[in-house]
C-alpha positions as CSV (number, residue, x, y, z in Angstrom):
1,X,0.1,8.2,2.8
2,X,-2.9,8.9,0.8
3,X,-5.7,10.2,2.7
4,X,-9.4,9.0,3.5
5,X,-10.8,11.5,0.9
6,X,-8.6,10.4,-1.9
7,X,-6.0,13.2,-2.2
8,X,-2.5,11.9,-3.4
9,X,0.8,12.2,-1.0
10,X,2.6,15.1,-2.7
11,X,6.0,13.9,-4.0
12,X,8.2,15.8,-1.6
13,X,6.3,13.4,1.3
14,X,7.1,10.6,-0.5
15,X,10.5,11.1,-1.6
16,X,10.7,11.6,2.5
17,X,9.1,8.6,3.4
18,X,11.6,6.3,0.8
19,X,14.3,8.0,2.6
20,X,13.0,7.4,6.2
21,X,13.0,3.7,5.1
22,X,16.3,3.4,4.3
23,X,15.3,2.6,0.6
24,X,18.3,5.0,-1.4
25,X,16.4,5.8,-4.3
26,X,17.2,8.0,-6.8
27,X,14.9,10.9,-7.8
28,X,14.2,9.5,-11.1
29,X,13.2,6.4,-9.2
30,X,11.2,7.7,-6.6
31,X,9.0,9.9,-9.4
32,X,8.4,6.3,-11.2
33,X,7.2,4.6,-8.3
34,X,5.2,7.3,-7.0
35,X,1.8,7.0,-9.2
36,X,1.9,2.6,-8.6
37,X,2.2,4.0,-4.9
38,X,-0.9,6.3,-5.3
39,X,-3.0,2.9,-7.1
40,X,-2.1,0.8,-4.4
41,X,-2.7,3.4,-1.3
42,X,-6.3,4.1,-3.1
43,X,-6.8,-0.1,-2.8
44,X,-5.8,-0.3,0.8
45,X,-8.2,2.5,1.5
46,X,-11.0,0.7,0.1
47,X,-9.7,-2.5,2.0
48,X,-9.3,-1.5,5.3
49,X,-13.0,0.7,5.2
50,X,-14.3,-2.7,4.9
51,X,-16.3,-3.4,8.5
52,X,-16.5,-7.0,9.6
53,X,-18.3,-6.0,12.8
54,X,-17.9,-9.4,15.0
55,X,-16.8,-11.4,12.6
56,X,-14.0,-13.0,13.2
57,X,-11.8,-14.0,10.5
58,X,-9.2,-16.8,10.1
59,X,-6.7,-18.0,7.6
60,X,-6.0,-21.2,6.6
61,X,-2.5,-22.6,5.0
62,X,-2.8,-26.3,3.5
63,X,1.2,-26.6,2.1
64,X,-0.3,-30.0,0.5
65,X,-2.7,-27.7,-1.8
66,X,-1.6,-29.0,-5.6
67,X,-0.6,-26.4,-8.1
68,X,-3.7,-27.1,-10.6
């Protein structure tokens, strides 16, 4: 994983966490995967230092809602 102060997994890490997953990727895979994995881990960081304090939060599904 990416850590709180932006550093990048190396790829040895994640070639070990695709395998620990069961995923079966190849290395030419895993190297092309890597850097989307890096965008998105830098996103998630920035989401989950969001504080809602005592909010609470709720979602709502309406499986009427039209397409337009």
């Amino acid at each position: 994983m990416a850590s709180a102060d932006g550093n990048q997994v190396s790829l040895e890490n994640f070639k070990t966490m695709t395998e620990l997953a069961g995923l079966g990727m190849t290395n030419q895979e895993i190297e092309e995967l890597k850097p989307l994995y890096d965008l998105y881990a830098r996103y998630i960081g920035i989401v989950h230092s969001v504080e809602f304090g005592a909010v609470e939060i709720g979602v709502t599904f309406h499986p009427d809602w039209s397409a337009a």
